[in-house]
N, C-alpha and C positions, 0 to 999 in steps of 0.2 A: 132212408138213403144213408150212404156211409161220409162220415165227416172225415174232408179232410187229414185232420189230424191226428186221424187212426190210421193214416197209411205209410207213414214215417217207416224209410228200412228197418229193418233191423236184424242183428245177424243169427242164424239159424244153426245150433248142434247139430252136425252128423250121429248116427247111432255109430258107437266105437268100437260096435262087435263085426264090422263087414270092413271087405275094402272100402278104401279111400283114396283120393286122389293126396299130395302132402301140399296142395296147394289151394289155396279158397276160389272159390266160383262164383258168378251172380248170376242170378235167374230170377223172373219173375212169376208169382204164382197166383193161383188166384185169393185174393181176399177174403172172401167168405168162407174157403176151405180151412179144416182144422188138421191140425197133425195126429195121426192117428195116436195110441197108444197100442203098441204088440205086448206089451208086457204080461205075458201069464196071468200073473195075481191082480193087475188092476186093469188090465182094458175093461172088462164088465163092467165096473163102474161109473171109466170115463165115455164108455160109448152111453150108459143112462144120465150123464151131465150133458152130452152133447146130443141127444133127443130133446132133453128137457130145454137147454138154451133155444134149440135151433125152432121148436115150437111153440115157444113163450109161454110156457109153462101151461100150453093145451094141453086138454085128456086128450090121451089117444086110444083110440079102443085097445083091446089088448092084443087082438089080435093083430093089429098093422102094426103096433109097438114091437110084440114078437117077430114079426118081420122084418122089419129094419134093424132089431139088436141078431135078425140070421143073417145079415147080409152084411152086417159090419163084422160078426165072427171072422166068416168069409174071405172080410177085406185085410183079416187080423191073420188069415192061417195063410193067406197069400203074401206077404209082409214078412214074414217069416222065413216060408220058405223059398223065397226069392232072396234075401239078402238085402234088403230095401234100406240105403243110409238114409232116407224121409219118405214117409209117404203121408200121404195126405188124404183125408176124408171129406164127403158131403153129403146130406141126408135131404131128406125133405119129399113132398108127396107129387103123384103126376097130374097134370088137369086134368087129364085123362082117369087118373082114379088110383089106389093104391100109392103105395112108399115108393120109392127110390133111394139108392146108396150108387155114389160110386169114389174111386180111390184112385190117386195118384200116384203112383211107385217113384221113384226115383234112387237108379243105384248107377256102381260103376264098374266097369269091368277093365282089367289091365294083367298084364303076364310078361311086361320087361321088354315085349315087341313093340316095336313101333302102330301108331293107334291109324289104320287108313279105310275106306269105302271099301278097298277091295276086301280085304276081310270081312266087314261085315256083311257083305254079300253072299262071303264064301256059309259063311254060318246060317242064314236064313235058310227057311224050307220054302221048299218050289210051289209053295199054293199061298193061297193069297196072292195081292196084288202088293209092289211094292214101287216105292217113291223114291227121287231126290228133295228133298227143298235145301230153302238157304237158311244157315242161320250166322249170328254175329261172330261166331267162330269160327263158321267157314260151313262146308255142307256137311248134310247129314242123310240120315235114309232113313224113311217112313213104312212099316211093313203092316199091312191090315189085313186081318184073316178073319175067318169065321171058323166057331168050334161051339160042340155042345157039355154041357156039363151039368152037374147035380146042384139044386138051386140049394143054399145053406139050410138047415135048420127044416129043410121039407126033403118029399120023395120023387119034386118036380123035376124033371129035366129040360132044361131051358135051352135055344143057342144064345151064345153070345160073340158079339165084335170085336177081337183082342186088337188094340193099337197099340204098337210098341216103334220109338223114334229111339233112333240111333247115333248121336252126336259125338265123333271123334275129333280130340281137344287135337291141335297140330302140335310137332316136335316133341308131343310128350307118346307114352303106353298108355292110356289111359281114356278110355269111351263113356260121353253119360250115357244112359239109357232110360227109356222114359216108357212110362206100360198103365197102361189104363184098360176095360174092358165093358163096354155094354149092353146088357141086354134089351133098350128099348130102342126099335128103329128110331121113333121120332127123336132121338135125342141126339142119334150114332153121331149128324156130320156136326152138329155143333161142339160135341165132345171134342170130336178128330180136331176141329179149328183150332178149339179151346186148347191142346194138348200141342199141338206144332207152335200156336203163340208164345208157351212156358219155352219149347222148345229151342225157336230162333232168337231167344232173349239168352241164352244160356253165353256168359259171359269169362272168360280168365279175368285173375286178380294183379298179373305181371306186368309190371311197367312194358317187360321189354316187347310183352302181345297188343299194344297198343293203347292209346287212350283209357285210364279206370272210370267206371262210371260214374258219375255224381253221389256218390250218398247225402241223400237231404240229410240229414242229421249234422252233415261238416258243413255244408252248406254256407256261408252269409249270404240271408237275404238281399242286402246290400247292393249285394253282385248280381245278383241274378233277378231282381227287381220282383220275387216269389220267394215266398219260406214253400212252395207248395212241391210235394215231391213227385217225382216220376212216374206214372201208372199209365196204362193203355186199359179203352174200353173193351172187355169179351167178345166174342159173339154173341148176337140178340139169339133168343130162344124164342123159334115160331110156333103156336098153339098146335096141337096140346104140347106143351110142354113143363119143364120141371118148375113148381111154383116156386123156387126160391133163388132160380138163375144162378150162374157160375162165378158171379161176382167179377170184378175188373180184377187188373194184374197189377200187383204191385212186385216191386223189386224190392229183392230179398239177398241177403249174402250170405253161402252155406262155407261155413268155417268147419276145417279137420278137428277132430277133440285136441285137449291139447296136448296131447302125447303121441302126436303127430309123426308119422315113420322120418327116419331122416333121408333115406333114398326112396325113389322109387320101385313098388312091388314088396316092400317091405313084408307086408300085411295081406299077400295075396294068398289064399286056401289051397 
């Protein structure tokens, strides 16, 4: 079980090679997920530390080992070239049988226009099913498809469930987006829950957009009668499901590098 005191915010680098918003954001993600590494010359390494943490130093046969470092490739060449300022990773095996990977994109998209629903509507494609919900920023659209693709590292062809949540910040150019995808039904609706939860926590840092959030870190206990910080439980994961669960949400503050554009669209491609 995760103690407390490993859930303290704390604040998260954008990658400085994609857009950016010039302003810090809060969201909350899951705990147990790690931040991927894209990086050419060392992702191979740090996805064989993060095999080796996440199954405590278990053998794993070689073959589901191979798997799961094809499926993190995968999650490295998606990352890529999607333009992803964090994404995020999680591995671990199904009770059902076999590995599991899957990965949290989170990027942002802006072009000087004002950021609304209707455009994002204008851009989706007419298949799939697609949503409003609510989140602390105001609404957003959920678009869920199904597509098939080449599974990493094999000659399998798999489908999978692309979720992708669309959250434009008000008065600013500037939309998160949030993209995840899975191949395994029993997991699809708890992912989607999992993914609209990061989603509706997704916070500004502006005095003038309302209340900031607590950071337990500035915190006095004193006041709050709690050092203990902010977190909401996951969705539960019903059998078979993924033996290592999605972990809770804690809140996280994703800060611009610091060479942060001074207008807006600065840095758009």
């Amino acid at each position: 079980m995760t103690r407390i005191d490993e859930l303290a915010a704390q604040r998260t680098e954008l990658n400085p090679d994609v857009p950016f918003p010039p302003f810090p954001l809060w969201i909350s993600v899951p705990s147990s997920w790690s931040p991927l590494d894209s990086n050419p010359g060392t992702w191979r390494r740090s996805a064989d530390d993060l095999i080796d943490t996440t199954f405590r130093g278990a053998r794993l046969p070689a073959r589901e080992r191979r798997e799961i470092v094809g499926l993190l490739e995968g999650l490295v060449a998606d990352c890529q070239r999607a333009g992803a300022a964090l994404s995020l990773v999680t591995v671990g095996r199904r009770a059902a049988g076999g590995a599991a990977s899957f990965g949290l994109h989170v990027a942002f998209a802006g072009d000087g226009r004002p950021a609304s629903l209707g455009r994002i509507h204008d851009i989706l494609p007419r298949t799939g099913v697609t949503s409003e919900i609510n989140t602390a920023t105001g609404p957003g659209v959920l678009h869920r498809d199904r597509m098939t693709m080449m599974v990493p590292g094999t000659a399998q062809v798999a489908a999978l469930t692309s979720i992708q949540i669309f959250v434009p910040i008000p008065d600013t150019s500037w939309t998160v987006v949030l993209s995840t995808a899975s191949a395994y039904p029993e997991l699809t609706d708890p992912l989607e829950a999992l993914v609209r939860s990061v989603a509706e926590s997704i916070r500004t840092d502006d005095e003038d957009r309302g209340e900031r959030p607590t950071d337990p870190a500035e915190t006095d206990p004193a006041e709050t009668g709690s050092a203990e910080p902010e977190f909401t439980p996951s969705p539960s994961l019903a059998a078979p499901g993924f033996e290592r669960g999605f972990g809770t949400l804690v809140q996280r503050r994703l800060d611009p590098p610091a060479d942060e554009p001074d207008e807006f669209g600065e840095r758009l491609p």
